[in-house]
Every structure is written in structure tokens, then in C-alpha cells.
C-alpha atoms as a printed R data frame, in Angstrom:
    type eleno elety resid chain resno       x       y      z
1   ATOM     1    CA   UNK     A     1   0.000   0.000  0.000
2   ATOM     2    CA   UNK     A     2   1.628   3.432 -1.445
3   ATOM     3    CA   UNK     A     3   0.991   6.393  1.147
4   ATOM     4    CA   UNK     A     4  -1.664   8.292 -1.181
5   ATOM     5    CA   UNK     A     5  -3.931   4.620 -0.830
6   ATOM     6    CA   UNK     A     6  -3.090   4.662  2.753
7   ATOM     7    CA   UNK     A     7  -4.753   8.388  2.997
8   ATOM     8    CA   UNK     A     8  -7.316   7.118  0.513
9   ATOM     9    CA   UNK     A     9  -8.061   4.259  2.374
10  ATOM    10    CA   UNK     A    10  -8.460   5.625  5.674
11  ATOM    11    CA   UNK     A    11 -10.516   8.848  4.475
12  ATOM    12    CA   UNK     A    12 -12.946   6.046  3.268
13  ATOM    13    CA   UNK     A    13 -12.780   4.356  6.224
14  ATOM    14    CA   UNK     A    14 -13.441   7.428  8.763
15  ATOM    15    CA   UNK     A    15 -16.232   8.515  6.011
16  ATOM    16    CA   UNK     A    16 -17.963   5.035  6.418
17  ATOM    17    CA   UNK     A    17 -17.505   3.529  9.812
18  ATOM    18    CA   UNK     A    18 -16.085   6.417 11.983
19  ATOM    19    CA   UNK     A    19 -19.011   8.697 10.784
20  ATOM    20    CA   UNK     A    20 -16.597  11.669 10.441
21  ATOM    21    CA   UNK     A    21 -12.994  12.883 11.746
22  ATOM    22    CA   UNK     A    22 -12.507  13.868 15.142
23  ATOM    23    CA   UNK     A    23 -11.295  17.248 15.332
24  ATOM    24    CA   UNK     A    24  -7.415  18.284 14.324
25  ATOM    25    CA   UNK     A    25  -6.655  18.680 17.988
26  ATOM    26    CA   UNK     A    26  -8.705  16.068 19.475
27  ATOM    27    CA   UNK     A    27  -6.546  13.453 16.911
28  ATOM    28    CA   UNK     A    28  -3.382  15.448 18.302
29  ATOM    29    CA   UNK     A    29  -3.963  14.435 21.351
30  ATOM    30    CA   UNK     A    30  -4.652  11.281 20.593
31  ATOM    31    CA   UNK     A    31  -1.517  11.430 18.415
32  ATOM    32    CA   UNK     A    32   0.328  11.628 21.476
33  ATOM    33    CA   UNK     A    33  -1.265   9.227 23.331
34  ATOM    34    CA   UNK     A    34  -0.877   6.520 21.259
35  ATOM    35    CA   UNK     A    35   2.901   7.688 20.658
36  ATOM    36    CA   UNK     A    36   3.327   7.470 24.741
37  ATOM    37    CA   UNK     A    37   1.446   3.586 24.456
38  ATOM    38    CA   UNK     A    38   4.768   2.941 21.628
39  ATOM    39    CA   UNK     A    39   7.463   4.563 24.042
40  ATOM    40    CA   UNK     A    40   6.288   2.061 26.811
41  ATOM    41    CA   UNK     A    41   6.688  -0.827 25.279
42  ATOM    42    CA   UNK     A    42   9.740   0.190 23.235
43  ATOM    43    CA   UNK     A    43  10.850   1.164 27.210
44  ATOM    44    CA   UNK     A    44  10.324  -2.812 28.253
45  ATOM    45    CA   UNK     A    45  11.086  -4.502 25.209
46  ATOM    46    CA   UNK     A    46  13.934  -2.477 24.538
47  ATOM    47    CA   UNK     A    47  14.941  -0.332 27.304
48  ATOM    48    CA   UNK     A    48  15.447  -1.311 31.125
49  ATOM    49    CA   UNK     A    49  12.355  -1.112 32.344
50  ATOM    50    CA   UNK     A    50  10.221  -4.515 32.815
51  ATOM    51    CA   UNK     A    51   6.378  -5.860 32.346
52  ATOM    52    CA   UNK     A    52   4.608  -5.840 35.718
53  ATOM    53    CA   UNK     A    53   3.324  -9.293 34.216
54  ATOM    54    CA   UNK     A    54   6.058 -11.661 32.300
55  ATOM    55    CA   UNK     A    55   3.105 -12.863 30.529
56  ATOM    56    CA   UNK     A    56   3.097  -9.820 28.420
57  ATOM    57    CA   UNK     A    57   6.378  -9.923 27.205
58  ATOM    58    CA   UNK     A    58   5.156 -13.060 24.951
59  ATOM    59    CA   UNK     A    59   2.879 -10.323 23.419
60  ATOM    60    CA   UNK     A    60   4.965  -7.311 23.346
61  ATOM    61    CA   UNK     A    61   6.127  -7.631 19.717
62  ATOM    62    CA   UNK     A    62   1.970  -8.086 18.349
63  ATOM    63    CA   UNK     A    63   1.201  -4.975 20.870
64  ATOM    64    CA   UNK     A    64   4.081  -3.239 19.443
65  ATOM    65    CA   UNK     A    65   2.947  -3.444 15.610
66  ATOM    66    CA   UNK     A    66  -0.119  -2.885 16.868
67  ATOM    67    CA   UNK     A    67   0.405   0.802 18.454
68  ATOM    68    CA   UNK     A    68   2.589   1.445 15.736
69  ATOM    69    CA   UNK     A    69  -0.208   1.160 13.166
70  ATOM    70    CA   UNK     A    70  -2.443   3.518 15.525
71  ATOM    71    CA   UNK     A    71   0.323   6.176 15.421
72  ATOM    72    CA   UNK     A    72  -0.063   6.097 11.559
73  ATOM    73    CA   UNK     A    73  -3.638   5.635 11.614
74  ATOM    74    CA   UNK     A    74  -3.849   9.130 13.230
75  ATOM    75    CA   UNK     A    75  -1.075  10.615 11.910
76  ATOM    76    CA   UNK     A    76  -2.747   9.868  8.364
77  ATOM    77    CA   UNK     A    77  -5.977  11.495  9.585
78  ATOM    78    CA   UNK     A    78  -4.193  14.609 10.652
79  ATOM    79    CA   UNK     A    79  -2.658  14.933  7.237
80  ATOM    80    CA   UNK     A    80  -5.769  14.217  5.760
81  ATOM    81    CA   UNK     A    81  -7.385  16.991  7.673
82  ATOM    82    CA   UNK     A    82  -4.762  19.547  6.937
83  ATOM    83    CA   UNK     A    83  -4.625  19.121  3.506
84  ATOM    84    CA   UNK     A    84  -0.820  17.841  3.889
85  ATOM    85    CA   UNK     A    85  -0.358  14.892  1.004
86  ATOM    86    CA   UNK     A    86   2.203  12.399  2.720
87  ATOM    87    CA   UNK     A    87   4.223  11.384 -0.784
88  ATOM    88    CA   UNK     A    88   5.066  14.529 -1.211
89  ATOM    89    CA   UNK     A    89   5.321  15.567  2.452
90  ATOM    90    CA   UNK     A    90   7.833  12.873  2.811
91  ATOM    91    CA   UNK     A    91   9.700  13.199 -0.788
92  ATOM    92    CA   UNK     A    92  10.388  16.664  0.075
93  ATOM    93    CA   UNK     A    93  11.615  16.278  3.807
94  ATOM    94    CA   UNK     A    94  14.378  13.119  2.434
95  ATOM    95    CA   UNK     A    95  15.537  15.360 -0.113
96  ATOM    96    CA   UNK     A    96  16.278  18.229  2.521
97  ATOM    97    CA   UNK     A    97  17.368  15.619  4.968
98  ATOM    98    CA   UNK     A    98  19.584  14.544  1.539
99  ATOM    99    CA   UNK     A    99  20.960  17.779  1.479
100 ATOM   100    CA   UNK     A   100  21.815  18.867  4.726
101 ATOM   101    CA   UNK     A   101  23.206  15.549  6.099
102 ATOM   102    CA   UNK     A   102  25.242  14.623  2.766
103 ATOM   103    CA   UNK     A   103  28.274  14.657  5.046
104 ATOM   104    CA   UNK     A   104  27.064  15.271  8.619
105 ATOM   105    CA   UNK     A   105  26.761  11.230  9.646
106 ATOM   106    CA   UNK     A   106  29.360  10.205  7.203
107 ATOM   107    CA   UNK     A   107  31.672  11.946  9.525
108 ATOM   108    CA   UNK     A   108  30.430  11.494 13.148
109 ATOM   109    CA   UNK     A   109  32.437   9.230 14.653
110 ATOM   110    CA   UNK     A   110  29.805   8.385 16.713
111 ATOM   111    CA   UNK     A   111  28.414   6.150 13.533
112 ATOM   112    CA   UNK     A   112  31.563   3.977 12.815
């Protein structure tokens, strides 16, 4: 699935079965929710912290992809709100990132 069928898809889908879009900052907020429900499990799975039951751990990885989708589920409503078309949202941010990292991580030591 391309970005513009992504945006296509899930305009049809708000349109049909969520009745309409919530409002631009409702969805931020719940932007930011669902990025905090990402950062906790990327905090236990990855990080030091650990699952108040080891029985979730099993599940981590499905809960993982799963918050991950909801992140771009509402990050695709935003830009669908706003007018912003994601191709070329993201075509024009790589070619800036292109052009003002061209050298930057090349040389950062940091990165060898």
C-alpha cells in the first residue's frame, strides 16, 4: 500500500464507519497518546524497564505493531485533515534531509 492509498483508504474508512474525523486537535492528542502507548513498550522490550506481568512480554512484539499502526492511523488522519499529502510531504523532507546531512553522519564518529 503506497501512502496516497493509505490516505485514501483511511478517508474512506473514517467517512464510512467512523461517521466523520474527530477534530485536528482532538486526533493530536490522541496522536500523542498513542505515541506514549509505543514509548512504553519500546521502554520494556527495549529499554530497562520490565512488564509488571512476564506474561506480556510473549505479546509485546503483536502490541508493538499494533500501536505502531495507531500512530499512523492518526497521523494519516491529521494529514488528511490539513490538507498535507504524505508522498510529497515525505519526498520533500528526504531530499532536505539529503541535502543537509550529505556529510554530517558520514563523519560522526559516533556512527563507525
Amino acid at each position: 500500500m503506497t501512502l496516497q492509498q493509505a490516505q485514501a483508504t483511511v478517508d474512506e474508512w473514517i467517512n464510512t464507519v467512523g461517521v466523520r474525523y474527530y477534530g485536528e486537535l482532538t486526533n493530536t492528542a490522541i496522536l500523542m497518546e498513542e505515541t506514549g502507548e509505543v514509548a512504553r513498550l519500546m521502554a520494556r522490550l527495549y529499554g530497562e524497564q520490565s512488564f509488571k506481568d512476564p506474561q506480556d512480554a510473549a505479546t509485546a512484539p503483536a502490541q508493538l505493531a499494533d500501536e505502531l499502526a495507531d500512530v499512523l492511523f492518526v497521523l494519516i488522519c491529521l494529514a488528511n485533515q490539513t490538507g498535507v499529502n504524505l508522498t510529497e510531504a515525505l519526498r520533500q523532507n528526504l531530499l532536505k534531509k539529503t541535502g543537509r546531512d550529505a556529510e554530517r553522519h558520514q563523519n560522526n564518529p559516533k556512527l563507525q
